[in-house]
Structure formats: C-alpha cells, structure tokens
C-alpha positions as CSV (number, residue, x, y, z in Angstrom):
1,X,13.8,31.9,-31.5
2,X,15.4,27.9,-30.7
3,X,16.0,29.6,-27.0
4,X,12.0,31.0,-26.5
5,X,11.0,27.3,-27.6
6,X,13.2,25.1,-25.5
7,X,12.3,27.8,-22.4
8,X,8.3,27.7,-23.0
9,X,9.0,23.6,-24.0
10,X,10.4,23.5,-20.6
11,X,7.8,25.3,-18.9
12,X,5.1,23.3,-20.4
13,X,6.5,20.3,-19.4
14,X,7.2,21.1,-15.8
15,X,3.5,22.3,-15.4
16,X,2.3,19.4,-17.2
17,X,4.2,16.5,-14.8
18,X,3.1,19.1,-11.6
19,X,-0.4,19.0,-13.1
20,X,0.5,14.5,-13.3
21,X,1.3,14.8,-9.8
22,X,-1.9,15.8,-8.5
23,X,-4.4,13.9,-10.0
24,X,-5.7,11.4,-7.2
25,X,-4.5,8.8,-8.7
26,X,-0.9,10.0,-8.8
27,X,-0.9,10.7,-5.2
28,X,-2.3,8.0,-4.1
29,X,0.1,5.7,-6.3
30,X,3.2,8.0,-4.5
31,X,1.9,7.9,-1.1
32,X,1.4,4.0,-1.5
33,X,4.7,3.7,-2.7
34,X,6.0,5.5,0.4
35,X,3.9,3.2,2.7
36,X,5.6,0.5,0.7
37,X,9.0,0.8,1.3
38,X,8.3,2.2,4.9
39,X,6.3,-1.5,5.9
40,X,9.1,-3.3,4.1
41,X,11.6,-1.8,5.9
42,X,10.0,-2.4,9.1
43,X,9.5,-6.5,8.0
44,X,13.3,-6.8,7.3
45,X,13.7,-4.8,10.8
46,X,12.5,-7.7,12.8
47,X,14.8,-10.5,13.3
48,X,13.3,-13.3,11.7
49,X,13.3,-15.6,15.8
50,X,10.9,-12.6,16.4
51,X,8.1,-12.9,13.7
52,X,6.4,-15.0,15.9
53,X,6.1,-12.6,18.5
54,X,3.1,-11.4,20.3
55,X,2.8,-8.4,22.7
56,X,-0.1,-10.1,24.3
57,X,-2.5,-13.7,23.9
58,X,-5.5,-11.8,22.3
59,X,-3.0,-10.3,19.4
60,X,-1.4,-11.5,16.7
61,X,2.1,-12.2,16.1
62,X,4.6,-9.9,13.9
63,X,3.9,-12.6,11.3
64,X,0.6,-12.5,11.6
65,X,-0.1,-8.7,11.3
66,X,2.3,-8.9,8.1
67,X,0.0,-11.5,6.6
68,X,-3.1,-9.6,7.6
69,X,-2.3,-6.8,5.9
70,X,-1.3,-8.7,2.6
71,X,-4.5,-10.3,2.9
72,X,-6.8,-7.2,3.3
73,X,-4.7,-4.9,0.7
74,X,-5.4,-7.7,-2.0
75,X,-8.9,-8.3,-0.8
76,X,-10.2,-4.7,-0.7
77,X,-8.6,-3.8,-4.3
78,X,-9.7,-7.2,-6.3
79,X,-13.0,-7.3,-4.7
80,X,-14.0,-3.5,-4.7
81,X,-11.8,-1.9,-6.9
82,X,-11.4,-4.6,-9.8
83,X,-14.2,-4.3,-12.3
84,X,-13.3,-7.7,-13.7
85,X,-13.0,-10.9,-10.9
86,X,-11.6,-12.5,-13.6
87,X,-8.1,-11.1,-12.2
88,X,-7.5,-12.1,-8.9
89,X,-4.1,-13.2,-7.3
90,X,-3.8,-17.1,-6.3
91,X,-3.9,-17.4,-2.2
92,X,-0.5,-18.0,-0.9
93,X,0.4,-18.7,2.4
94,X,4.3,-17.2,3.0
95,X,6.0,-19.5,5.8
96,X,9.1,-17.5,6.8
97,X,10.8,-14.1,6.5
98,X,11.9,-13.8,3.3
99,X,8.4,-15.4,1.6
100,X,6.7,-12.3,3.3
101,X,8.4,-9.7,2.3
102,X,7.8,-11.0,-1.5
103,X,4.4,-11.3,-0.5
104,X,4.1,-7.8,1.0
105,X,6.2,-6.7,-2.1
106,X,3.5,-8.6,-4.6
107,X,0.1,-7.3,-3.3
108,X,1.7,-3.7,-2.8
109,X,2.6,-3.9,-6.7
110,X,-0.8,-5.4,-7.6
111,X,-2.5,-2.8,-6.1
112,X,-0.5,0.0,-7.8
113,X,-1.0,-1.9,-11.1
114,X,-5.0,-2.1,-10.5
115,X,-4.5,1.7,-9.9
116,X,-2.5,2.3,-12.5
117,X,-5.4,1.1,-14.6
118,X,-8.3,2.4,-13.7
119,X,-9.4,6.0,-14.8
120,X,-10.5,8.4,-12.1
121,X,-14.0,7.9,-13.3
122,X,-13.9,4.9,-11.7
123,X,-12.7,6.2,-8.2
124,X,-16.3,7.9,-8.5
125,X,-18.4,4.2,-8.9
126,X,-20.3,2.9,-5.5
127,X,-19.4,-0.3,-4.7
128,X,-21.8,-2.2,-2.4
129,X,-19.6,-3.3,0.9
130,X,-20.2,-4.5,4.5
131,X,-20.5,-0.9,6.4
132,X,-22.4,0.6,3.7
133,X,-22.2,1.4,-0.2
134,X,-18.4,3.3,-0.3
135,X,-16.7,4.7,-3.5
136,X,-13.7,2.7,-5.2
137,X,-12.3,6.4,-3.7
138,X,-13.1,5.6,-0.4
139,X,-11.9,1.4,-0.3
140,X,-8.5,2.8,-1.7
141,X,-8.6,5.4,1.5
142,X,-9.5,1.8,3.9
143,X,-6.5,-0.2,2.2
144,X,-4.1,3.0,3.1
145,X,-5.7,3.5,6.6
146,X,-5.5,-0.2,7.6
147,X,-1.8,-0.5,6.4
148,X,-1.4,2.6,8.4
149,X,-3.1,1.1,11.5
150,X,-1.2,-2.2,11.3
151,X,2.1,-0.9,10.5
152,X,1.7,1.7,13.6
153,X,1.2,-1.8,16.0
154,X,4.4,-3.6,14.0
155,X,6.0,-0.3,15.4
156,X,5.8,-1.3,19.0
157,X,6.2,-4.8,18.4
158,X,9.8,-3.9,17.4
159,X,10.2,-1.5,20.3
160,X,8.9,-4.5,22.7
161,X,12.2,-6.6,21.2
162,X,14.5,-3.8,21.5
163,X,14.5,-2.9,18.1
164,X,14.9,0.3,16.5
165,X,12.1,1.3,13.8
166,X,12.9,2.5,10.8
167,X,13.0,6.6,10.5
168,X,9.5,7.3,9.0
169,X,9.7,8.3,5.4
170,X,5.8,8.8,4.3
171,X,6.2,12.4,3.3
C-alpha cells in the first residue's frame, strides 16, 4: 500500500512541476534566465580596452549597447508591466566592466522578480504605449526581442576584435 502512495505521490508531483513549467509565466522566467547568462557571458567575453568599441560612427559602442539594453529592460517592465510606479530602480550610470555586468545582472533580476509577481491575469491588461495599446504579454515579448536584437549585434562586435562568442545556450 506505502509503495502505490509513494508511486502515485510521485506521479502527481512530476505532472504537477511539468504542468509549473508551462504556464507563461514560467517560461518566460526560464527563457529569460537563459538570455541572462547567455548576454553576461558575452559582457565578460569582451576585453574590457574593447568596450568602447564601435563597428562604425553611426553605432554605438559595446558599452553602449550593454547600457541600452539595461536601460530599456528596466524601462519597459517598471513602466508597463509594474502596476505600482511606486517601485522603480534608482538610475545608475555603470562606468567600467565590472559595474555593467552588475548592472546587467540587477535589471535582469528585477525583471524576473516583477514577473515573479504578477499573476497571469495581469499578462492579459492593455497597457497604453507609443506604437499602440500592447498587453503586459506583449511588452514582456519587446524586452525579450530587444535583448535578442542587441545581444545578436554584441555578437559581431566580438567577432570584429577577434573574439570568440560564447556557444549559444538559449534552449
């Protein structure tokens, strides 16, 4: 009988924690984990003489793209995704290598936390923004897709200086 209750234990709990992994939420907290460690990787990659690097005039730097991305990921979820604007982060401006990485590090673990607490009701609220009304759904698909984009370019900057890239590891 103990043996039939630890087996159908186990298969509830398996099939509850598959169930916890495909909520919307829960991917999109894995999958931004992934992107995470993937754009870190790539800022520790670049030699910090390179950060101020630019492939051409009109673009920005390695440094620049880095502080971009901090910038819009923080932006997007406080302003859109936040219900209270009682909560945002102080502006910082990192100067050197290891100031961005913790600043990278920071807004990729507020926006897991502002995630982490929302319910998936609230991925289903319009938000008014700038290229129309959007879902809180949608913003959290524009902070992924613009890491995405920006990340791609840091990608050839780091080819440009003869460096390697990091082996992709979003899966």
């Amino acid at each position: 009988m103990k043996l039939k209750l630890v087996f159908f234990l186990s298969i509830f709990m398996i099939l509850n924690n598959l169930h916890s992994q495909n909520t919307v939420k829960s991917a999109f907290l894995l999958k931004w984990e992934n992107s995470k460690n993937y754009l870190l990787e790539i800022a520790e990659s670049m030699p910090k003489e390179h950060y101020s690097f630019k492939p051409t005039e009109r673009q920005m730097s390695f440094k620049e793209q880095l502080l971009h991305i901090k910038q819009n990921m923080i932006s997007l979820s406080e302003n859109y995704i936040l219900s209270n604007s009682d909560n945002k982060s102080a502006k910082s401006e990192p100067k050197n290598k290891e100031e961005i990485i913790n600043a990278l590090t920071t807004s990729f673990n507020i926006v897991s936390k502002i995630v982490s607490t929302i319910s998936e009701e609230d991925l289903t609220i319009e938000v008014p923004f700038f290229a129309g009304p959007k879902s809180k759904l949608q913003i959290l698909n524009l902070i992924q897709d613009h890491v995405t984009h920006h990340r791609g370019q840091l990608i050839v900057y780091l080819n440009l200086n003869n460096v390697e890239p990091p082996k992709y590891r979003g899966w």
